[in-house]
C-alpha positions, 0 to 999 in steps of 0.5 A, a space after each residue: 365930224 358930223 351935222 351937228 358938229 359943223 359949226 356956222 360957215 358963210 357958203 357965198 364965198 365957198 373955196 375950192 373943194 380939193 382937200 373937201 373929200 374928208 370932211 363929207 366922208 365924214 357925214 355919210 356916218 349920219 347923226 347919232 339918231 340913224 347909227 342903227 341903220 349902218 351896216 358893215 362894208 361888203 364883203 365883195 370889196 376887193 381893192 384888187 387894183 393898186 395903181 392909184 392909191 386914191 380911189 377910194 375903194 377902202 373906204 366904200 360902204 356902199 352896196 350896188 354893184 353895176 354888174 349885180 343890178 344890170 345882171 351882167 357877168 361883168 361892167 365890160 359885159 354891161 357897159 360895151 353895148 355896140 360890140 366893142 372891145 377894149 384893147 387892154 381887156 376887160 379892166 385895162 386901168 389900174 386902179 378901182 373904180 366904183 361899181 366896178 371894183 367896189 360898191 357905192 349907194 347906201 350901206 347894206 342893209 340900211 333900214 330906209 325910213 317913210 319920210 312921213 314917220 322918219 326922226 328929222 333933225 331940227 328944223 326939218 319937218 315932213 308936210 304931207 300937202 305942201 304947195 297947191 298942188 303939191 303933196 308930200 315934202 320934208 323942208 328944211 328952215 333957218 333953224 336947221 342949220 346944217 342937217 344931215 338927213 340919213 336913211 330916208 325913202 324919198 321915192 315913196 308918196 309919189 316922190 317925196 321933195 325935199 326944199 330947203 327953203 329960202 332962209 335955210 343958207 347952210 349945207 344939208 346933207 342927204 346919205 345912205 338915202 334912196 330917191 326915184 322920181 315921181 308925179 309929186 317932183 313933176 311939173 314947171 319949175 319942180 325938181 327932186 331936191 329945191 335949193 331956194 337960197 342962192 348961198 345953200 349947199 348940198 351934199 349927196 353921200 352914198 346915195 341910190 337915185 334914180 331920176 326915172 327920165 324919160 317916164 318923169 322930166 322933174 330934174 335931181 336939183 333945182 338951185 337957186 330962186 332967182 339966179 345960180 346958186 354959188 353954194 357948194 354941190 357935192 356928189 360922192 359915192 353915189 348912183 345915179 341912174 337915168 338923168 335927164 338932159 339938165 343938169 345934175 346939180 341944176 343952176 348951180 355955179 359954186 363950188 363942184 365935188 363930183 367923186 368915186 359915183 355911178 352915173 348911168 344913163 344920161 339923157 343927151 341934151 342938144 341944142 342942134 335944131 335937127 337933133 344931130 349933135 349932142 353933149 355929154 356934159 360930165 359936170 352937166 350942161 347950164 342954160 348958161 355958160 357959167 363956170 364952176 367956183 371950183 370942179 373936181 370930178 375924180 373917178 366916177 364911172 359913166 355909161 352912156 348906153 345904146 337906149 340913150 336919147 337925144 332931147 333938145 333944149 335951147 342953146 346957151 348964151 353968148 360966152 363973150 360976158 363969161 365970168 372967170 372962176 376966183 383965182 385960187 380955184 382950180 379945175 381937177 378932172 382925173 381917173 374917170 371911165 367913160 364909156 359912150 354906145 351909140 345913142 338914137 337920135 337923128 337919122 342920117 342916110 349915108 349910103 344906099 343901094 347897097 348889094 352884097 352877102 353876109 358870111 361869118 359877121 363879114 359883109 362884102 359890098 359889091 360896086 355900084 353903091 351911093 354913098 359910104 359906109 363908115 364905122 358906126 354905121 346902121 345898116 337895114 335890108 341884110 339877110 331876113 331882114 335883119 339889121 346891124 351896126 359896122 364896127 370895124 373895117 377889115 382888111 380885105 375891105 369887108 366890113 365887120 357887123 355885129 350881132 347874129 346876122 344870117 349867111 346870104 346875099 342882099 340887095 339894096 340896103 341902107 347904111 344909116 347913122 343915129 345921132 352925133 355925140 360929142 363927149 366930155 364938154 365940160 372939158 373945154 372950160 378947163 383953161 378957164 381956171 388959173 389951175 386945170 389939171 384932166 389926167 388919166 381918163 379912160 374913155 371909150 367913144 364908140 359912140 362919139 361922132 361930133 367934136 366937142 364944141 368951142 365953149 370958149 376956151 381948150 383942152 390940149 397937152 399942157 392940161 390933158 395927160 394920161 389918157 387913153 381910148 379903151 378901144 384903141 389904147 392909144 393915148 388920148 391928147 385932148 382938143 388943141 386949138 379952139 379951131 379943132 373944137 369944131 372939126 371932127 372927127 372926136 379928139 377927146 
């Protein structure tokens, strides 16, 4: 199956995307016109895992590798950035994951076309001056249907958009492509990809994205004119790479297919007025609470690393009016990684006039501090002035610092915290959907102080199995209770 195959479907009502995954495989092959640019799947693909038989690991065709593009000897190596270790080592899940096990992105190889001399499908064609103001673009009208745009440079020209216009109500898809934002997707109501009719879908397959936040605040999508778009989103074997605190998908409120991607990077939206609490939202944070017609986020890998920031927006409306999703849909989240380092936001002070001595990474405190000195701690003044991070407490009642900090005694240093995490918000929409299933999650939240917030509804057992904290390898049981949502510590 591919585009030009599809026949005429009516997206204001998209189903459920849970036996969707086939069919948008399907696409990322492309029209006939781009079959030169395919290539071969590498020869790194290893699918050494057989835990799970749908990972999607021999069916990748991808090239970026995590490891590869961040010059790291492995993703353990990449990914636990605040000294931490994982109690089952380096890959204690057992299935493949993307980007990890094997490669996501476009194809080898793939000869990525200028959009200004590419062959579009019908009903696409490229404006090299589109709105005032605005320079490069490749829209997409009525006539186009369902396109499927295949190897094309979206980063050159500044950012080439593209916009779908609004008599354009069908699904384009966009593979084996390459975007990075520019000054030309900047500015108000700008984004990377414009969505402007609210039935439109998108799907994104094996594509290289790299949303460039904070040097560009131009979000990846932009859907919907005037109200969310109820067409269907869908993100598969992908890389996504310094998002901003919008969400992925924008406005979106149809249908969602998030599966075997690399998201890496994310900006931490927050809505506290001190910039003390923030969220990572998987599936992404709406300017309003709105659920998803349908959610599957299956196996991607996310890494929130230690160069995060926090960045404020404004709090969502009230949820009283929240609309329940229809009632076949279903809530599907399994197999992910996630792996929360410290982000940098806010300062707290928590303990001061600290004295002691450093030996072996060890800190020894002597009486007469004010405050405490909790894991996760920073703590400035050490020995050369050096600063560190607590990442455990020992035994003997020492701390244990990370990094290489010089033998010697100290006095008056300052153990700090940076901001406050909360991970996996999306999570508590989970009992809004007639069929919710969050089931082998591997979750690392070294980084993680806050709870996740009440977004009217829970993540608890009858929903959540089979996860584990990577640090500790204990079970991870999920929110109970809509009072436990705004306690801390982290439950998931």
């Amino acid at each position: 199956m591919n585009s030009r195959a599809a026949k005429p479907t009516t997206w204001s009502q998209p189903s459920c995307l849970a036996a969707g995954l086939t069919m948008w495989l399907a696409l990322a092959a492309g029209p006939a016109h781009a079959a030169q640019a395919e290539a071969p799947s590498p020869q790194s693909v290893s699918c050494a895992y057989a835990g799970w038989a749908g990972d999607g690991c021999k069916a990748s065709k991808g090239s970026f590798v995590i490891a590869d593009h961040f010059h790291a000897t492995s993703f353990y190596d990449y990914a636990a950035q605040s000294g931490q270790q994982w109690a089952g080592g380096e890959h204690p899940w057992p299935w493949n994951s993307p980007g990890v096990d094997y490669s996501v992105g476009p194809a080898p190889h793939t000869l990525l076309q200028d959009p200004a001399t590419a062959l579009l499908p019908k009903g696409c064609v490229y404006l090299a001056k589109a709105d005032p103001g605005r320079g490069a673009e490749i829209r997409c009208g009525a006539e186009a249907r369902h396109p499927t745009l295949f190897g094309i440079d979206f980063s050159l020209h500044g950012c080439t958009r593209l916009v779908a216009s609004g008599a354009f109500d069908g699904m384009i898809t966009v593979s084996h492509s390459r975007f990075r934002n520019g000054p030309n997707c900047d500015g108000p109501q700008a984004a990377m990809i414009r969505i402007l009719n609210e039935r439109a879908g998108l799907a994104l397959v094996n594509d290289f994205i790299d949303v460039d936040f904070p040097a560009h605040d131009a979000p990846l999508v932009a859907a919907g004119a005037s109200g969310p778009a109820t067409g269907p989103f869908v993100l598969i074997y992908s890389v996504v790479l310094n998002n901003t605190p919008r969400a992925l998908a924008g406005n979106y409120a149809g249908a969602i297919d998030i599966e075997y991607n690399d998201l890496i990077g994310s900006a931490i939206p927050t809505t506290d007025p001190q910039g003390k609490r923030g969220e990572l939202c998987e599936l992404g944070c709406p300017t309003f609470p709105a659920p998803y017609a349908g959610a599957i986020f299956r196996n991607n890998v996310v890494v929130v690393p230690t160069t995060t920031r926090l960045y404020r927006q404004a709090p969502p409306d009230a949820l009283a009016g929240m609309a329940r999703p229809p009632p076949d849909s279903r809530f599907i989240n399994d197999h992910n990684i996630w792996v929360v380092n410290y982000a940098r936001g806010a300062l707290d002070i928590l303990a001061t006039h600290l004295n002691g001595r450093v030996e072996n990474q060890a800190m020894t405190l002597s009486p007469g501090y004010v405050g405490v000195v909790p894991v996760g701690a920073t703590v400035s003044g050490l020995p050369g002035g050096a600063e560190a991070l607590v990442v455990a407490h020992l035994p003997d009642g020492d701390y244990l610092l990370t990094g290489d900090v010089a033998t010697g005694p100290f006095r008056d240093a300052v153990a700090r915290r940076e901001t406050a995490l909360a991970v996996l918000v999306r999570v508590s929409y989970s009992a809004v959907y007639p069929q919710a299933s969050v089931t082998d999650n591997y979750v690392d939240m070294t980084g993680a102080y806050s709870c996740v917030q009440d977004f009217g509804s829970l993540a608890g057992p009858t929903v959540n199995r089979g996860g584990r904290n990577l640090v500790t390898g204990e079970p991870i049981t999920g929110i109970t209770s809509r009072d436990a949502a705004s306690a801390c510590p982290v439950s998931y």
